[in-house]
Structure formats: C-alpha cells, structure tokens
N, C-alpha and C positions, 0 to 999 in steps of 0.2 A: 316569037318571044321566048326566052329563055325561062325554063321555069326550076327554081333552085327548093328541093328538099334537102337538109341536113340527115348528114348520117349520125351523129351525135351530140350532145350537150354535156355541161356541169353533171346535172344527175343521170340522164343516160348515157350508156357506154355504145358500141359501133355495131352493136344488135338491131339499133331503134333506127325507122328514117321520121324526119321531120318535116312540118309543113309549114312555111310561117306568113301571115300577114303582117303590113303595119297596125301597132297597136293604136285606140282610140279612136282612128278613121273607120274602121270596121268591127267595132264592139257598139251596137246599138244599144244594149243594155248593159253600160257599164254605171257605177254608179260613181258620188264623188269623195268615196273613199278609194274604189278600185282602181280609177282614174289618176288621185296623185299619189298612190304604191307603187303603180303599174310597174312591175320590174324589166318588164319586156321593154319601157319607154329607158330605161337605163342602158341598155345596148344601143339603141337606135341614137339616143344622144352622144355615145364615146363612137360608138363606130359605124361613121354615112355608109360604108358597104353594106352594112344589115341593113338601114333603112333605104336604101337603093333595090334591092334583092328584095325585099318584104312589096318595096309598092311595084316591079316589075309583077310578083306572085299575083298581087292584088288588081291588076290589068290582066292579067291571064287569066283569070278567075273570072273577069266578067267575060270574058268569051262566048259564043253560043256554043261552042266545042271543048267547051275548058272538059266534062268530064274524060270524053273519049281523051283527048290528048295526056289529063291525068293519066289515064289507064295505059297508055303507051308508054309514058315514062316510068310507072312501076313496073313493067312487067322492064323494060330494058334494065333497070337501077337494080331488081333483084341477080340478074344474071351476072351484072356486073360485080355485086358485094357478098362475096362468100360468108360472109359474117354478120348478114342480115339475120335474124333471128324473128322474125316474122311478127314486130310491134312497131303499130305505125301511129306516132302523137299528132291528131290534127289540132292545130294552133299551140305551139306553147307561148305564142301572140296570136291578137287577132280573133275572130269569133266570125261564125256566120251570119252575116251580115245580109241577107235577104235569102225568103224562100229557096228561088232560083238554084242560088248557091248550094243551098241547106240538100235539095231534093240531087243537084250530081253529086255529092257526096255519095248518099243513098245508094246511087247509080255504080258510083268506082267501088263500093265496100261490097257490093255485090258479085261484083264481078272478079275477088279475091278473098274468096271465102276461108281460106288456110293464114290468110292473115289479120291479128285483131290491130282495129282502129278503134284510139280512144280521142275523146275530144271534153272540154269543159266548157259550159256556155251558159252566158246569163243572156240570148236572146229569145227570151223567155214566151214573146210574142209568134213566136215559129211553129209550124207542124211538125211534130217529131215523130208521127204515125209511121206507121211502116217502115221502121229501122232496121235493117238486117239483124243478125244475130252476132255477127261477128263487130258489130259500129257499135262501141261502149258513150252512152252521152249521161255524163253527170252532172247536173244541175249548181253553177256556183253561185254562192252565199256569204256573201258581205256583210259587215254588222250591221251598215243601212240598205240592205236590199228591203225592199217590200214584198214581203213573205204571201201577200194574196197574189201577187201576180205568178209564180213559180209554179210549173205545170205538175200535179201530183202523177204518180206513179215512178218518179224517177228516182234515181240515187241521187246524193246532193253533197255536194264538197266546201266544207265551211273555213273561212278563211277569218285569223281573228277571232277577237274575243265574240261570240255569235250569242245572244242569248237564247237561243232555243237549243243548244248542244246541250244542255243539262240533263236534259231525259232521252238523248237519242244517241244508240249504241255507234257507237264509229270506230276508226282506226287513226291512231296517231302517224301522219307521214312523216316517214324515217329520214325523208330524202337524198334517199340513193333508188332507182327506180330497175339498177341493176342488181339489188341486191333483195328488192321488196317486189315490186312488180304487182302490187295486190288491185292497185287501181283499174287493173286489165279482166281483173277476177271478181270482183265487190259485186257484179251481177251474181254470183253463185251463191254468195255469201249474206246476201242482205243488209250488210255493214254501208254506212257513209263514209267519208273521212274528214278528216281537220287538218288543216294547213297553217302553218305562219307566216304570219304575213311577214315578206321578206323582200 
C-alpha cells in the first residue's frame, strides 16, 4: 500500500511533512458543529485524489505494521527533502481514531526524537499517557464540545466563539504556521490558542 505524506499546505510551507486521514470516518469525537465546518471535507469534496490518498492512508494505518512502515517512510522522505525542517502535522484531517492507532504514533515519535510532531484531537476517550516529549497533542474545542469529557492537563485549541476563552490566556492563530510556528512551542509557554473557524 502506498502511504502518501504531504510536504506542504496553504499555511505551511515545504519545511512541514503531513499526514492526512479522511475526515469524519476517523474523527470519533467530532461534534456537529465540527462536522458541517469541517474544512478538510472541502478538499475531499473538489478533489477525489485527496479523498483516494486519505482512505489509502486510513487502510494503511490499520495495519499491524503500520508504525514500523511509518518509520521507514520517514526516515526515507527526510533524506529525500532537503528542505524538511523537522515539523511534522499529524492530521490536518482525520483524528485518531482507536487506541491501536493512538499508541504507534507514540511508537514512530519516539523513534525521531530531533523531530516535533504536533496533532489536535477531540478523541477525547483515548490514553494520552506516555507521550514522548517531542508528540505536541492539543486538545480541540468547539462551542458544543462538552467541556466534562476533555482530559485535563492538556493545552486546548479553541475553535469559534467558545465561551470559556474569556478567562483563559491563549494566542490568536495568525495562520501562516511558517511564519508563527508557536503551536509546536505552546508546551513551553503554557498559552492555548484560538482559531477561526474557517
């Protein structure tokens, strides 16, 4: 099986690789504002190659080898992109979508510790224990998420008008991630951020 990471997007530049699922089929905990925003479901509707490429990813992922093979394909993709810059977006579609998944993640970010991986996930039901140091996971926040199920200790990325942003320091996303990059960093800093929904 063919497993297709991007080297860039709209807001990143040819520093970042990308991982992408299809959206909705592998977002457990999406809710049904994130659900008809979804911007990732706006590619996949103009263009069937994304959504070809996303549910190939999404059969590879269930694999019992998916992380080892991940890890072969990074180590090959860096050699090849001189212009990697060592940030790697898990899902700007898609979410983890069972433990399984969740724990080779764990497994690949381990095994490339010189490079950070960030990810945003509302599957909120997941272990997130034992996250490498270099795996950024921020908690996302819809104006109807339900705020008891969202595991504390995490950063959290609020999306829309949120009514608990009023008392909680954040950063407004600039949306250039080659120009801000703070999402990779917001561990250091104890800041959330805020997004528009768009």
């Amino acid at each position: 099986m063919e497993m297709y990471i991007s080297t860039h997007n709209r807001k990143m530049g040819k520093g970042f690789f990308i991982w992408n699922l299809p959206c909705r089929v592998t977002c457990p905990g999406k809710t049904e504002i994130c659900s008809k925003k979804c911007y990732a479901n706006k590619a996949e509707r103009m263009y069937p190659n994304v959504r070809n490429s996303r549910m190939e990813n999404f059969e590879t992922s269930k694999l019992e080898d998916f992380a080892d093979r991940m890890i072969r394909k990074i180590w090959v993709m860096q050699d090849e992109n001189s212009s990697f810059a060592g940030f790697f977006r898990i899902h700007e579609s898609g979410d983890f979508y069972s433990q399984k998944y969740l724990d080779d993640w764990k497994k690949i970010c381990k095994e490339f510790p010189d490079i950070k991986f960030l990810a945003f996930t509302k599957s909120f039901h997941l272990d997130f224990s034992n996250i490498p140091e270099n795996m950024q996971v921020i908690m996302s926040i819809f104006p109807d998420t339900n705020m008891e199920n969202v595991p504390k200790g995490f950063l959290r990325a609020y999306a829309g008008d949120c009514k608990e942003m009023d008392n909680i320091k954040m950063l407004e996303c600039p949306g250039n991630c080659d120009t801000c990059g703070m999402c990779w960093q917001l561990n250091k800093t104890g800041m959330n951020v805020h997004f528009k929904i768009h």
